[in-house]
N, C-alpha and C positions, 0 to 999 in steps of 0.2 A: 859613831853616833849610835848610841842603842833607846830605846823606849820603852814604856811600859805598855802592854796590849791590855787597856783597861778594861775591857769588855769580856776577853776571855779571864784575866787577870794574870797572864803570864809575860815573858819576858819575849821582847822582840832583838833580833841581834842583826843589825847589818853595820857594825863598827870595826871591821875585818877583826873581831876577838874571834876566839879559837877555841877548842876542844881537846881536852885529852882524857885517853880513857885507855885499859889493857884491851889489849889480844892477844884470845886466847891459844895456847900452843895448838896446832894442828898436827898433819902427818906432814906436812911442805915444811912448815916452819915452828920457828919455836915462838913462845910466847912472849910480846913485848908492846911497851906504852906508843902508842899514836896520837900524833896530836895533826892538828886542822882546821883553817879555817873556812866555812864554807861564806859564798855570797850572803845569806840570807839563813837568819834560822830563828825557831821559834822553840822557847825551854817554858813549858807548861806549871804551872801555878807551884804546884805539889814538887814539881826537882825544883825549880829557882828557890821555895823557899825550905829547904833542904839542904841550899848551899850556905854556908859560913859566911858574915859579911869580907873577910878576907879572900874565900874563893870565889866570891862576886867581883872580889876588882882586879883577879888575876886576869895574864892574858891570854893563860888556856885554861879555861873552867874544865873541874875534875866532874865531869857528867855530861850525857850526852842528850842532845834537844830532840822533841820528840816530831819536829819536819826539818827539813836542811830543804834547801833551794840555791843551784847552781846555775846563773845564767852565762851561757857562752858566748866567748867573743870572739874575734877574729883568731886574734894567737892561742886559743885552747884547742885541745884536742877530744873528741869525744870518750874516746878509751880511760884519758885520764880520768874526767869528770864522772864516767861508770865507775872505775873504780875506788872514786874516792865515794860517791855513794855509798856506793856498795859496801864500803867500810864501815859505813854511820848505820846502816842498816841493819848488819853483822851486828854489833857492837850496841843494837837496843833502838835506835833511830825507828819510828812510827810509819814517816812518810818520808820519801824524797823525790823530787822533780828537778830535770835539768832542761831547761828552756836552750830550746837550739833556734835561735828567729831567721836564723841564712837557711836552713833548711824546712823552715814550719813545722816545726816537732817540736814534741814535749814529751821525754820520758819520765815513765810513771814506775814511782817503788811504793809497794806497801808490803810492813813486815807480813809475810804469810803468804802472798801474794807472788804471782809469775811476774816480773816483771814486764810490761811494753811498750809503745809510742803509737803515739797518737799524733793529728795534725792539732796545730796551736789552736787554745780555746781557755778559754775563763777556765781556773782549776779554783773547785772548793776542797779543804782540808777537812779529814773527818778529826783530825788531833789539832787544829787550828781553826776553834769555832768563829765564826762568826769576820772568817776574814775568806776575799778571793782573790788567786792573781789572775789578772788579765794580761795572759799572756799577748793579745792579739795588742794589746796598747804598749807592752815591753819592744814588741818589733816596731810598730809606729813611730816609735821614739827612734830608736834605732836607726831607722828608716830615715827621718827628718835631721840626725846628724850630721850624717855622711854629705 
């Protein structure tokens, strides 16, 4: 399922669609396409209408959204979840959060930024106006399943 985020006027993505995009060679490795799909992501007005109506219905859009949001579940592991971040953030990604609700944590990326974690709280996006998660109602849920 994906939607449109009328208010900022960008694209919201939680339909497991995916991402690909190059990386670039380093001194470890050489240069090669990644693709991904994160929980949750949000492609700002300016890349969605940038893309082709063709690369809009692919299932790994060639460009990368400017928040990704991973929440973890029981069978993820956090090192994964960092380094797939980590990737989107590499690779031009704005912002990225990976909601941990067994541990009360929310790890925080912003490009430029140190990464860190925090305990779970409402996160507002500075590249995703006018939306917040609340994290503290993602554990609730959670919570209320089990």
């Amino acid at each position: 399922m994906e939607s449109t985020h009328y208010a900022a006027g960008g694209r919201v993505g939680y339909d497991r669609a995916g991402y690909q995009f190059h990386q670039p060679p380093s001194r470890r490795e050489r240069g090669h396409r990644l693709q991904f799909i994160p929980d949750i992501s949000y492609i700002d007005a300016r890349t969605w209408s940038s893309l082709s109506a063709a690369d809009k219905r692919k299932a790994y859009r060639p460009c990368v959204p400017v928040v990704v949001i991973e929440l973890m579940s029981e069978t993820d592991n956090i090192e994964d979840s960092q380094a797939k971040v980590t990737r989107f953030i590499h690779a031009g990604c704005r912002e990225g959060v990976i909601v941990d609700t067994r541990r009360d944590r929310v790890w925080i990326y912003n490009r430029d930024q140190q990464l860190y974690f925090t305990a779970l709280a409402p996160i507002e996006f500075d590249w995703w106006p006018e939306f917040t998660l609340d994290c503290i109602a993602i554990r609730d849920a959670r919570l209320r399943a089990e």
